[in-house]
C-alpha positions in Angstrom: -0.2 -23.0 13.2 1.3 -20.1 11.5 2.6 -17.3 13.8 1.5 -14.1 12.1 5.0 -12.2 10.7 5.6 -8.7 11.9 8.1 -6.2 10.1 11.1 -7.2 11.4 12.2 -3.6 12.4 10.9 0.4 12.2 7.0 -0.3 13.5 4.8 2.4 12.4 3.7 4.7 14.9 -0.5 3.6 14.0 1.2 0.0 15.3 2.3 1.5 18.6 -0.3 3.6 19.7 -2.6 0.3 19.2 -3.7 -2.4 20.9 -4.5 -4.9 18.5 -7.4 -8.6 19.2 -5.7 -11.5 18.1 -8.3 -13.4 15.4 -6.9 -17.8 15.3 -5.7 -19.0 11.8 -7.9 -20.8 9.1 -7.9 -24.5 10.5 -9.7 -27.3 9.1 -11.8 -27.4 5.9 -14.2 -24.7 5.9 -17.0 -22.3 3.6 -18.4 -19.5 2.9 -20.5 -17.3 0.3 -17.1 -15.0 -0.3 -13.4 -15.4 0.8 -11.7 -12.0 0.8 -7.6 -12.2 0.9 -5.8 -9.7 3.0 -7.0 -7.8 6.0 -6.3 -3.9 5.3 -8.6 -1.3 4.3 -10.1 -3.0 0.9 -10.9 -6.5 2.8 -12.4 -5.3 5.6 -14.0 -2.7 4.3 -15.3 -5.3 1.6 -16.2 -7.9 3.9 -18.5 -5.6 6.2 -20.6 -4.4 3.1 -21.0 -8.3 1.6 -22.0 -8.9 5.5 -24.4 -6.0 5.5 -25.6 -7.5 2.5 -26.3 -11.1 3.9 -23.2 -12.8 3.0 -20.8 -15.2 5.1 -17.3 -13.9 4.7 -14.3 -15.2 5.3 -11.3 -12.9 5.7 -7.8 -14.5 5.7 -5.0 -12.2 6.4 -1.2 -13.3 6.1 -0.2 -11.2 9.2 -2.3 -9.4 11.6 -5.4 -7.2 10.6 -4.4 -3.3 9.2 -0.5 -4.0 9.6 0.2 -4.1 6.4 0.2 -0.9 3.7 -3.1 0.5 5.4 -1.2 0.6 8.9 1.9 2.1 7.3 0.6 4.9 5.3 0.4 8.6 6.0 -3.4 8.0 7.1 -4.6 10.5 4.6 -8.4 10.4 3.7 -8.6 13.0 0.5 -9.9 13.1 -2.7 -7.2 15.9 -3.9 -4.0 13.7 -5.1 -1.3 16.0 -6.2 -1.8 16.9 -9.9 -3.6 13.8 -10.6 -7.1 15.4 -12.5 -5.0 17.4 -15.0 -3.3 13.4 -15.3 -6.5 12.0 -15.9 -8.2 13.9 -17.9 -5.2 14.0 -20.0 -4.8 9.9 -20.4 -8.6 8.4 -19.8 -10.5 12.3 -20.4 -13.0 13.8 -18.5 -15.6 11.5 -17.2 -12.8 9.4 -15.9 -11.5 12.3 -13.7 -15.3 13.0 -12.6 -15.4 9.4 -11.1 -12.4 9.2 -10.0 -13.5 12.7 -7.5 -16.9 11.3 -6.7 -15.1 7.8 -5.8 -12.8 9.0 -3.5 -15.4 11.9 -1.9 -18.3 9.2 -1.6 -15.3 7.1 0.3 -14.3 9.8 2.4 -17.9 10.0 3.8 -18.4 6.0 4.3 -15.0 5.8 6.2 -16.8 8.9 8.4 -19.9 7.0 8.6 -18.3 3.6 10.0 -16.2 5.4 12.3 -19.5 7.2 14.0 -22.0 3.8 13.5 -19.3 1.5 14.8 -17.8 3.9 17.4 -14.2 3.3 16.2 -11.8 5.9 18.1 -9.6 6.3 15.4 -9.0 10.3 15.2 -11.1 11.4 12.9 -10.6 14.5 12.2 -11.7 17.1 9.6 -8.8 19.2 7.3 -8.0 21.0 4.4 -5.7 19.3 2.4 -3.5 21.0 0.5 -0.8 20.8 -3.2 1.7 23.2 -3.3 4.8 24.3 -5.1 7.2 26.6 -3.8 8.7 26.8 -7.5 7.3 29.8 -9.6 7.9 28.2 -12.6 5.7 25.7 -11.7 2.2 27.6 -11.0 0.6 27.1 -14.1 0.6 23.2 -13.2 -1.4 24.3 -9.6 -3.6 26.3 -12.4 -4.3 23.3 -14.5 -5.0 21.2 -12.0 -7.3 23.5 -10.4 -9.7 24.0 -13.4 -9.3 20.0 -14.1 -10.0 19.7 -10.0 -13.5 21.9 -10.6 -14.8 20.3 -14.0 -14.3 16.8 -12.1 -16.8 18.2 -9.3 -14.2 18.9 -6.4 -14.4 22.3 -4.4 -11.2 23.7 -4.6 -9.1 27.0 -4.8 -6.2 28.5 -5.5 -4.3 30.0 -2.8 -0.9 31.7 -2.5 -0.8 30.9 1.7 -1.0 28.2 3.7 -0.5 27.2 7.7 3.3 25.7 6.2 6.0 27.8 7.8 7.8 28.5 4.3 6.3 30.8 1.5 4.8 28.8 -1.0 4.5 30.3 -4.7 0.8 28.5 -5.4 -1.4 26.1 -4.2 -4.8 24.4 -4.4 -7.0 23.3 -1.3 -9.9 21.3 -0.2 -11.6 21.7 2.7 -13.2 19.2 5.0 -10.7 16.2 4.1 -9.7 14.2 6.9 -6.9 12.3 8.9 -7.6 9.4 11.3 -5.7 6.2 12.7 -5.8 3.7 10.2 -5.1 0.8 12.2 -7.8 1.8 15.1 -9.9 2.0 12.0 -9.2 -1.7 10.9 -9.8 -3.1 14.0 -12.8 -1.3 14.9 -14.3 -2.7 10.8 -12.5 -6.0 11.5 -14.5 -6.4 15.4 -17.7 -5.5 13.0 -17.2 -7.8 10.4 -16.3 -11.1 13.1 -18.8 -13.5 13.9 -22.7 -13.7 12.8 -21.5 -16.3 10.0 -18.2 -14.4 8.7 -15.0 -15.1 10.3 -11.7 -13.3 10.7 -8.2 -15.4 10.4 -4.9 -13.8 11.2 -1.8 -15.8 10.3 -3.3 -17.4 7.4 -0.6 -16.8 4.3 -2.7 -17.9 1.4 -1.0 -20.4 -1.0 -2.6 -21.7 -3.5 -6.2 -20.7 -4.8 -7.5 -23.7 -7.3 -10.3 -23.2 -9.8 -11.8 -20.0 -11.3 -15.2 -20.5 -12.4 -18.5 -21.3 -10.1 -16.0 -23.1 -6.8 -12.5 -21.7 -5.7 -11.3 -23.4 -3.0 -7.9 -21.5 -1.1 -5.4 -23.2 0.4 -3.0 -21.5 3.1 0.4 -22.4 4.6 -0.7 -24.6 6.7 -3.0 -26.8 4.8 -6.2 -25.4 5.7 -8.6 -24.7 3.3 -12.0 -22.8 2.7 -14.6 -23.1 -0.3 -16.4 -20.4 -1.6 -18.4 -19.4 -5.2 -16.1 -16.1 -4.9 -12.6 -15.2 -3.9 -11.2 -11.3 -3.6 -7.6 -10.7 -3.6 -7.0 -7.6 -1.8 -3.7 -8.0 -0.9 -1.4 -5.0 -2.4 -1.2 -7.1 -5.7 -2.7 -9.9 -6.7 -0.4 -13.1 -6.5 -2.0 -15.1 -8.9 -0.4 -15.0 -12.4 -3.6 -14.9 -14.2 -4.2 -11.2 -15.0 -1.2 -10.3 -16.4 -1.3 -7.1 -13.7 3.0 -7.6 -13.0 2.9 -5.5 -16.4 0.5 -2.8 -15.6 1.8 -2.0 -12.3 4.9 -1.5 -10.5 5.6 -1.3 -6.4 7.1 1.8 -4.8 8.1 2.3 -1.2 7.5 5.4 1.2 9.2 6.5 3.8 7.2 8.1 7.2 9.2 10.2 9.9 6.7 11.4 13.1 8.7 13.7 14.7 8.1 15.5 18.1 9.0 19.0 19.2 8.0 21.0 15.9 7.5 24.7 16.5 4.0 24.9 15.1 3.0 21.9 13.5 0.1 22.6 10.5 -3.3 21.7 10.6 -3.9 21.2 7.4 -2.7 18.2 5.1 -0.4 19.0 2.8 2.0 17.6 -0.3 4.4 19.0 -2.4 4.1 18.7 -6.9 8.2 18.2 -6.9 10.4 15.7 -6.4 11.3 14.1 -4.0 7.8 13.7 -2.6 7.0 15.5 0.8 3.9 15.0 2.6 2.6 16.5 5.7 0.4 16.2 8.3 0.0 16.2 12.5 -0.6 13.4 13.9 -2.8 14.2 17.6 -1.9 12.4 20.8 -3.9 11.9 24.0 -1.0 13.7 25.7 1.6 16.6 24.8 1.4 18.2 21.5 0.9 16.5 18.2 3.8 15.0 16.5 4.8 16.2 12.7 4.5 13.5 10.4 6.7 13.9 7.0 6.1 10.9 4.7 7.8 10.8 0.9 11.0 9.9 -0.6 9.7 7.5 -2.7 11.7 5.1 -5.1 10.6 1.5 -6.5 11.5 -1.3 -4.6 14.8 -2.5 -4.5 16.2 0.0 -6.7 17.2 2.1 -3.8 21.0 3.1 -4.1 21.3 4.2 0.1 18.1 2.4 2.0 18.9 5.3 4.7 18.8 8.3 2.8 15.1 8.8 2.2 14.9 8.7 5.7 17.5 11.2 6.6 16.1 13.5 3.6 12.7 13.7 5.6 14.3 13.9 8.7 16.4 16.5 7.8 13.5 18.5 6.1 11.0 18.3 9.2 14.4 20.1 11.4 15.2 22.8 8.8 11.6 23.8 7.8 9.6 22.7 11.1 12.0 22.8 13.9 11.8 18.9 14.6 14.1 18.0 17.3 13.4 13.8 18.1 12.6 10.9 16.2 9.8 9.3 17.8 8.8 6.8 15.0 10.2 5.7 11.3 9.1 3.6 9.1 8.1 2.8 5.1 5.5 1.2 3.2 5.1 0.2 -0.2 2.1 0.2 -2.9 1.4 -0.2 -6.5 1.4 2.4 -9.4 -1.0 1.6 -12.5 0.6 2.8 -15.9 -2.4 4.8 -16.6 -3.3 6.3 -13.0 -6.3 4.8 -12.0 -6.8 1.9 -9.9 -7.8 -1.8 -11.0 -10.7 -3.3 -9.8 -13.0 -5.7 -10.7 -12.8 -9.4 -12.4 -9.3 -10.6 -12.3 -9.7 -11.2 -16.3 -12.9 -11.0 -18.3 -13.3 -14.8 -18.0 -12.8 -15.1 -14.2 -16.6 -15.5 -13.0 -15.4 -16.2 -9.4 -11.7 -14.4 -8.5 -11.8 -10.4 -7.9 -9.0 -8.0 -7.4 -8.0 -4.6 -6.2 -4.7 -3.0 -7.0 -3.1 -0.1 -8.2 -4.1 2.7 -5.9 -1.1 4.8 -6.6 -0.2 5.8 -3.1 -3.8 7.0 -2.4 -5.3 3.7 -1.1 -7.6 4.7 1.9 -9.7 6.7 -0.3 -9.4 4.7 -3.2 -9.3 1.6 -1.4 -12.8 2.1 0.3 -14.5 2.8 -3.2 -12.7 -0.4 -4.6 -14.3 -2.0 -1.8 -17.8 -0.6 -3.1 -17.2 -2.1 -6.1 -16.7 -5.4 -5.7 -19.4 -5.6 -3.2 -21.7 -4.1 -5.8 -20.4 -6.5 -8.3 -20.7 -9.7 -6.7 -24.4 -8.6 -5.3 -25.5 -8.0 -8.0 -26.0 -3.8 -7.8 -24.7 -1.4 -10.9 -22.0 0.5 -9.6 -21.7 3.7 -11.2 -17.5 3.7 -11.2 -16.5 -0.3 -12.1 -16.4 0.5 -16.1 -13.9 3.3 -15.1 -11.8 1.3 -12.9 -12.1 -2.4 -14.3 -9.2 -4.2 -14.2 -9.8 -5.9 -17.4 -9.7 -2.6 -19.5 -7.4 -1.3 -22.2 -4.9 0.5 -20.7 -2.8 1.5 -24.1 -4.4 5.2 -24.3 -2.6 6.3 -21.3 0.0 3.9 -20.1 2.0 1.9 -22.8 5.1 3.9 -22.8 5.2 3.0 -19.2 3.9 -0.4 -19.8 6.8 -1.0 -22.4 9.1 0.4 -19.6 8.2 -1.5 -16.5 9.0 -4.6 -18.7 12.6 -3.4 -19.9 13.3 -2.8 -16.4 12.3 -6.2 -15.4 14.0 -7.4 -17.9 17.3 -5.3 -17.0 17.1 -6.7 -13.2 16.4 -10.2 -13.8 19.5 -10.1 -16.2 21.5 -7.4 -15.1 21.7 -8.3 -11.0 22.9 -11.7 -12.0 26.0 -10.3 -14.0 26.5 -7.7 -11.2 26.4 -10.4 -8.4 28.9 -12.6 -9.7 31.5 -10.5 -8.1 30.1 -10.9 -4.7 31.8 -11.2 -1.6 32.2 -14.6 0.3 29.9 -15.1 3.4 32.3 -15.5 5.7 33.7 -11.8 5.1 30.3 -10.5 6.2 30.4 -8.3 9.3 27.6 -9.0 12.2 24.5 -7.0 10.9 25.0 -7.1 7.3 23.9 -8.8 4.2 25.0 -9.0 1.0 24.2 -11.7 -1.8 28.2 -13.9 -1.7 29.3 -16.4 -3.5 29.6 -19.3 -2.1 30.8 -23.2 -3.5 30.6 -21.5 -7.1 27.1 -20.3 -6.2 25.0 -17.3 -5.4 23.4 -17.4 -2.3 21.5 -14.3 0.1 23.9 -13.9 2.9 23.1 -12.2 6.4 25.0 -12.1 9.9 23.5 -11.7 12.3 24.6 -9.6 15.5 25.2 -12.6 17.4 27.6 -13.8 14.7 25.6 -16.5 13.2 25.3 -16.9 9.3 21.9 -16.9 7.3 22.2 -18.4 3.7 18.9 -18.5 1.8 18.4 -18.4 -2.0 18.7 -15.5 -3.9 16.1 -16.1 -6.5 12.7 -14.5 -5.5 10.2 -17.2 -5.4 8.0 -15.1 -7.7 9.3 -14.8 -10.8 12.8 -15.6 -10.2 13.8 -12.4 -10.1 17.3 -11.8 -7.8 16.8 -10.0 -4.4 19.1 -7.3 -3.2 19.9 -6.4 0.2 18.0 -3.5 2.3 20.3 -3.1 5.1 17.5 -0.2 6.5 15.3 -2.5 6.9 16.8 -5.9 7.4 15.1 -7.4 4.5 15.6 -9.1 1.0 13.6 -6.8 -1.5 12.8 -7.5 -4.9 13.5 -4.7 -7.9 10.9 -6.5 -10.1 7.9 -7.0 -8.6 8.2 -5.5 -4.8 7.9 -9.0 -3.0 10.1 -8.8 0.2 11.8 -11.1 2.3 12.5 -11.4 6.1 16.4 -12.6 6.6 14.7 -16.1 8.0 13.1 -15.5 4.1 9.7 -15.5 5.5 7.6 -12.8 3.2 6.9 -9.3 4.2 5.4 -8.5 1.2 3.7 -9.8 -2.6 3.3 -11.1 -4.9 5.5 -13.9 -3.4 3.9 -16.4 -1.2 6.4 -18.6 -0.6 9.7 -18.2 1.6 13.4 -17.9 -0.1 14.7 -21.3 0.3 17.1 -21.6 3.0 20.5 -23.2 2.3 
């Protein structure tokens, strides 16, 4: 049996301050009336409404439930998403930025809801949430986005204060958002959804899913397999090359510092409209005063020039502005930007009858996330769901996103060829210095190259076992990343992340 794989190094601080069940793997040959891939936010939260509605579920998650982009985010619940309704209305119009508010705010409430009905104690707690810019020049974007904000139904404001301990020159808020733990949450859904005819797997990398119309059966790792009429991919990106989504998204990490001994840490939520991103929030604990969590510095995956800098940007941010004085948790995540803004959900293509997907959340997956989940549940029950024409994954996304369509694909391009030309001047393995990587030559080769601190010498393929794109060396992290497509590799080249499913090849 598969042991679930854990991020090698930097646990979040949700994984700490958790104590997680342990679910077996898939085993055997098995059914059910819906298999749903990948245990974060979107398949759990999917899988309790299809049980709700009558359905047997099975839930197969690579790793362990929550641990993956839900249990490394900010843990953010908030329909107010930097500039993003002045975005939408801009690229998809009006009615799109209407459901896109009354998505996320109907999602907000449902996350509240579970947590009381279940009695999950994951923090939930009530906030303003706040976008500001501490650039004058830059107010008439707040303005904009305030007025695009209001027509889209949301209750916001424009305020020149905040609970920050810097001036800011604008902002807008939105009161009764929320923060909570978002792994307590998963476990607390993924306890709910176990047993009564559904079943939740941990450890169970899914490999292969055969057939697309009336029967899918999925295959994992290991050889077991499970049947079903319906299979949802909820797993950060859908692996399957059917839907052509490579193109219309692209994968972007984030980088979380909780820090401890702030001098007055803000209750509210807040983000910044510049670059580089800076979010904001506390994070309560049982004992001592809440920690400052500073999350941001994003970049797309693997095209990082320092892996450490984001991480001493935020660091060094949270001791100038907050007074920060200790590191009590680090880490980074990663999710997937749509070209046009809005999330895709729905049918995998038009065609597919029986595979369903979820992806492109744009950093603002709990929300988002939990309406995706409504959808599909609506969807394969048969109920009209009032947002799935808005979001469908099959739409036209030319109106709004094919500059950065056309531009995700040059730079694609310009890795797959590019990284080869700039690796053939690699160093040889044996010049490798315990703890670092580097892709080498070696025997007229390329091959991904690690020491370890005990001396001994990793080789694996450097070719991802996606799309062949090459991986590059994260020496933050201790991982092989992709600049393509985001998949990431453990230096044993066991995945960490999709679309890949299957390890680098060891040499």
């Amino acid at each position: 049996m598969s042991e679930p794989i854990r991020h090698p190094r930097n646990p979040s601080w949700w994984k700490r301050s958790a104590e997680p069940a342990a679910y077996v793997p898939l085993a055997g040959r098995t059914s059910a009336d819906v298999i749903v891939v990948g245990g974060g936010i979107v398949g759990l939260t999917t899988g309790l409404l299809l049980k709700e509605a009558g359905m047997r579920v099975t839930l197969l998650e690579a790793n362990r439930v929550g641990e993956g982009t839900t249990g490394y985010s900010s843990a953010k619940l908030t329909s107010l998403h930097r500039l993003s309704y002045a975005s939408i209305e801009d690229r998809s119009g009006r009615e799109a930025a209407r459901v896109y508010a009354e998505a996320n705010e109907w999602a907000l409430a449902r996350i509240a809801g579970f947590a009381e009905e279940l009695g999950i104690d994951c923090q939930f707690q009530r906030r303003a949430a706040l976008t500001f810019t501490r650039d004058a020049d830059r107010t008439h974007e707040i303005d904009a986005e305030v007025e695009a904000g209001r027509r889209a139904g949301l209750a916001v404001e424009k305020v020149v204060d905040s609970d920050l301990p810097f001036p800011i020159a604008a902002g807008i808020r939105l009161d009764r958002q929320a923060s909570f733990h978002p792994l307590r949450y998963c476990l607390g859904l993924a306890k709910a959804l176990d047993g009564a005819g559904c079943h939740v797997h941990e450890g169970s990398q899914v490999e292969e899913v055969e057939g697309e119309d009336e029967r899918v059966l999925v295959r994992t790792r290991d050889g077991a397999e499970c049947e079903a009429p319906h299979v949802v991919l909820a797993c950060g990106i859908p692996f399957l090359d059917r839907g052509g989504f490579f193109a219309r998204v692209h994968p972007s990490r984030s980088y979380c510092v909780a820090m401890s001994g702030a001098d007055v840490p803000p209750e509210s939520m807040s983000i910044n409209i510049g670059e580089p991103t800076l979010s904001i929030r506390p994070i309560p604990r049982a004992e001592g005063e809440p920690l400052l969590l500073v999350t941001g510095a994003d970049h797309k995956t693997g095209q990082a020039e320092d892996h450490e800098e984001p991480w001493e940007l935020l660091e060094t941010f949270a001791q100038q502005e907050f007074g920060a004085r200790e590191v009590v948790a680090r880490w980074s995540s990663q999710d997937y930007m749509s070209v046009d803004g809005l999330p895709l959900i729905g049918r995998m293509r038009p065609s597919s009858q029986s595979i369903h997907v979820a992806t492109g959340f744009g950093k603002w997956g709990l929300t988002l996330g939990t309406a995706a989940a409504r959808i599909l549940a609506d969807g394969l029950t048969g109920a009209t769901n009032p947002w799935a024409e808005t979001f469908d994954a099959g739409r036209s996304q030319l109106s709004g996103g094919l500059g950065e369509a056309i531009g995700e694909g040059m730079n694609d391009a310009k890795r797959f060829v590019g990284d080869r030309i700039r690796q053939l001047s690699g160093p040889e393995p044996e010049e490798l210095a315990p703890g670092a990587g580097a892709i080498c030559r070696h025997e007229g080769d390329a091959v991904a190259a690690y020491r370890d601190e005990e001396g001994r010498l990793h080789l694996l393929s450097p070719t991802c076992t996606h799309l062949g794109c090459r991986v590059v060396w994260n020496s933050a992290e201790t991982s092989w990343d992709c600049p393509c497509h985001g998949s990431r590799f453990s230096v044993s080249g066991e995945v960490l992340n999709g679309p890949a499913v299957t390890p680098l090849e060891s040499l």
